[in-house]
C-alpha positions in Angstrom: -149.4 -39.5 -41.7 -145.6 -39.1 -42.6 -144.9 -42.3 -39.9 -147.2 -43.9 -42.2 -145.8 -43.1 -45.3 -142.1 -43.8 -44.3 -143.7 -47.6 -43.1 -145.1 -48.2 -46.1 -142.1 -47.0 -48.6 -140.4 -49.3 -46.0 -142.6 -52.5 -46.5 -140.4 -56.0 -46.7 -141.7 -57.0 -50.2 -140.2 -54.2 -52.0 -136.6 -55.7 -50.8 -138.0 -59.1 -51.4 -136.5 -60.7 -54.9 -139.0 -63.2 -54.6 -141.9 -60.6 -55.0 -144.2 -60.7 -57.9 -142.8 -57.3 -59.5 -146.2 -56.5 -60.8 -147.8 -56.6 -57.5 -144.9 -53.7 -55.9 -144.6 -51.8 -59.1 -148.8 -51.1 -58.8 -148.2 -51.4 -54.5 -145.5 -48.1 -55.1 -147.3 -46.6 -57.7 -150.0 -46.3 -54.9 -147.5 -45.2 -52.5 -146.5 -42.2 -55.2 -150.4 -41.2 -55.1 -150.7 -41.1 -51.6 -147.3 -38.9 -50.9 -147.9 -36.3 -53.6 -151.5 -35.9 -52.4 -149.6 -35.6 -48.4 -147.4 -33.3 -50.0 -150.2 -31.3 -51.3 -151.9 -31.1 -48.5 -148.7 -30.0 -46.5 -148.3 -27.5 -48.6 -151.8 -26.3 -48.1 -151.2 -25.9 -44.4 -148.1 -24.1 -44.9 -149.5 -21.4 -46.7 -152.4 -21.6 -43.4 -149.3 -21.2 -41.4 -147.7 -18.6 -42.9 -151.1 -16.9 -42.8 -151.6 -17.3 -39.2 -148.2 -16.0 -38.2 -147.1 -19.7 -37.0 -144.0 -21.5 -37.8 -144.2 -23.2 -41.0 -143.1 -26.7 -41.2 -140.8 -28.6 -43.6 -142.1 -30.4 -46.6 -138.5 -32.4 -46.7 -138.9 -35.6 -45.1 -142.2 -36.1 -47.6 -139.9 -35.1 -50.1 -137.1 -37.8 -49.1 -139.6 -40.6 -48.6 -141.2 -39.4 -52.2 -137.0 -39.3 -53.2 -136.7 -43.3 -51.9 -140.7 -44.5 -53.3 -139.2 -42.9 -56.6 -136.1 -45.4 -57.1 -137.7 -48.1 -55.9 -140.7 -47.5 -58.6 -137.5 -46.8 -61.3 -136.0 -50.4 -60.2 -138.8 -52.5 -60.3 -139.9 -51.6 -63.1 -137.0 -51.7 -64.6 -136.7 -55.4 -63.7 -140.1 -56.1 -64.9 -138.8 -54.8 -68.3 -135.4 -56.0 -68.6 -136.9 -60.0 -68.2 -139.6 -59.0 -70.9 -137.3 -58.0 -73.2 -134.3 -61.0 -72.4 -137.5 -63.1 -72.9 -137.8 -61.2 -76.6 -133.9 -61.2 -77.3 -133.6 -65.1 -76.5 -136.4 -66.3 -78.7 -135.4 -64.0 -81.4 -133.6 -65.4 -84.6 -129.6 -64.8 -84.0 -129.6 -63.6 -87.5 -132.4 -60.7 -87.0 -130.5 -58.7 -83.7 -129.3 -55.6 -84.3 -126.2 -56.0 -81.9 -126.2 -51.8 -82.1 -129.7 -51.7 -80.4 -129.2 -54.5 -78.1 -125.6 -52.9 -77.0 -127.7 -49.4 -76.9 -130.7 -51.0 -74.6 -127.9 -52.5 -71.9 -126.4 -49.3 -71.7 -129.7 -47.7 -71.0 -130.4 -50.2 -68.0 -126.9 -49.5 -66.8 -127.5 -46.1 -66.5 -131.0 -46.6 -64.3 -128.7 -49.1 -62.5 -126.2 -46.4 -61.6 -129.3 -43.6 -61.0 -130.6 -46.2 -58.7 -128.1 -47.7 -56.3 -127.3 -43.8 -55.0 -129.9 -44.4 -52.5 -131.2 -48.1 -53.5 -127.5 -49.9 -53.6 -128.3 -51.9 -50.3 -131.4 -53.3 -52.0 -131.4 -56.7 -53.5 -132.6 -56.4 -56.2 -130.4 -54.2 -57.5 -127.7 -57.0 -57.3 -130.0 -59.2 -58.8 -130.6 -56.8 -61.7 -127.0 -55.5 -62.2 -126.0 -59.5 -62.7 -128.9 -59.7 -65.4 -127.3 -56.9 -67.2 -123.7 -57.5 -66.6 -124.1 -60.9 -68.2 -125.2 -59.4 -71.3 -123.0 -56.5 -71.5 -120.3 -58.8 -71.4 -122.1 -60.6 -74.2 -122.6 -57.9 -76.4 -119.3 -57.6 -78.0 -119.3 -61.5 -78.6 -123.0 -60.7 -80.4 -121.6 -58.1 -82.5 -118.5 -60.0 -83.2 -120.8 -62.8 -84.8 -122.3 -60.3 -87.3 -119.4 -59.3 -88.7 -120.1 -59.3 -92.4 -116.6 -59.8 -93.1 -116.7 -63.5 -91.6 -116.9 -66.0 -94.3 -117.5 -69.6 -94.2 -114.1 -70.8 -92.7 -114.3 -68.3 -89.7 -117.7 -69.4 -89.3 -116.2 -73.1 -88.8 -113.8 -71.9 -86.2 -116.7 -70.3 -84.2 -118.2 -74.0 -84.4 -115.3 -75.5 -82.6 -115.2 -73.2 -80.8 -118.4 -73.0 -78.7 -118.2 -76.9 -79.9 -121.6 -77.2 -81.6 -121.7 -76.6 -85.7 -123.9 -73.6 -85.7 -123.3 -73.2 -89.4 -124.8 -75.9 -90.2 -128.1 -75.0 -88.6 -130.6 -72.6 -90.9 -131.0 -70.2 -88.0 -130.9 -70.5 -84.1 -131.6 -68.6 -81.9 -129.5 -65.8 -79.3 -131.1 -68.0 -76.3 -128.7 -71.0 -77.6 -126.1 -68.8 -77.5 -126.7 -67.9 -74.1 -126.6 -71.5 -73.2 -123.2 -72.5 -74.5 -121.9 -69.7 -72.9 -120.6 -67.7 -75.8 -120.1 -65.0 -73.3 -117.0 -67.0 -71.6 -115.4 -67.7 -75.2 -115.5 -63.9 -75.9 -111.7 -63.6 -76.5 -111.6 -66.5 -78.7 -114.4 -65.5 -80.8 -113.0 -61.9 -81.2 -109.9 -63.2 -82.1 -111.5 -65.1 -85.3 -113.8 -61.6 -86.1 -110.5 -59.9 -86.2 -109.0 -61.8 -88.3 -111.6 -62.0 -90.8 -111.8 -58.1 -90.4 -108.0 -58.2 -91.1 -108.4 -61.1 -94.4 -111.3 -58.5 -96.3 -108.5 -55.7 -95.8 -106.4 -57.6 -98.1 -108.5 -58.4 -100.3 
């Protein structure tokens, strides 16, 4: 049974980037069942052992393999979640972020990336993931940057030739355009106007 186990938590798909993450999260979420109710079981003949005067047996390969299914479960779902809520972020209106929860919700997935690649690191998807995330926490600042409420309409004109499209002349847009002209790349630029307008209101 633990042979069994161990070949399942092992299966190809659950490495496999291409997989629909739906279809492993449930597949693991199977495998949790089945190795809790092993474990229980094993633990049921242990106390038979124990009774019997026989050597009792080790619950801690279950346990490892339960260890492993339990990362995996913790990354893919994780992976699920992080495209549902890019998917929410980039159709939301710029103007209606909170760039404090957004910076709070990468940090989260950063820390179940760091939890995760203790005993998941040579998985690919954890590469996969860690890019998705990276990209926005190197975002973030450029996001919070933009909300400054010190920024007035001039600074708002160096932004637009900046990223080289007049985004203050548009009602609203949203962060998904951002995304696209690669605000994350003009990061230093960008800061560089925020501060200054931080620096202007001082004066004032």
């Amino acid at each position: 049974r633990l042979e069994r186990l161990q070949a399942a938590a092992a299966h190809p798909m659950i490495e496999d980037v291409g997989s629909a993450e739906q279809t492993v999260i449930d597949y693991l979420m199977q495998l949790q069942d089945d190795l809790s109710e092993s474990e229980h079981l094993h633990a049921n003949y242990q106390d038979y052992q124990a009774s019997m005067g026989l050597p009792v047996s080790d619950l801690e390969q279950i346990r490892e393999v339960g260890v492993q299914v339990g990362d995996k479960l913790r990354l893919w779902v994780a992976y699920r979640d992080w495209q549902h809520q890019v998917e929410e972020w980039n159709n939301s209106s710029f103007k209606s972020l909170n760039p404090e929860a957004l910076t709070q919700e990468v940090t989260k997935y950063s820390k179940i990336l760091a939890q995760v690649m203790r005993g998941q690191g040579g998985n690919p998807l954890v590469r996969k993931l860690k890019a998705l995330v990276d990209e926005f926490r190197v975002t973030t600042p450029v996001i919070t940057c933009l909300h400054n409420q010190a920024m007035k309409p001039h600074h708002f004109a160096q932004i637009d030739t900046i990223v080289g499209r007049a985004l203050s002349q548009e009602a609203d847009y949203t962060l998904g355009v951002l995304m696209e002209l690669k605000v994350m790349d003009l990061k230093e630029e960008i800061q560089a106007v925020s501060n200054m307008a931080t620096q202007e209101a001082a004066l004032e």
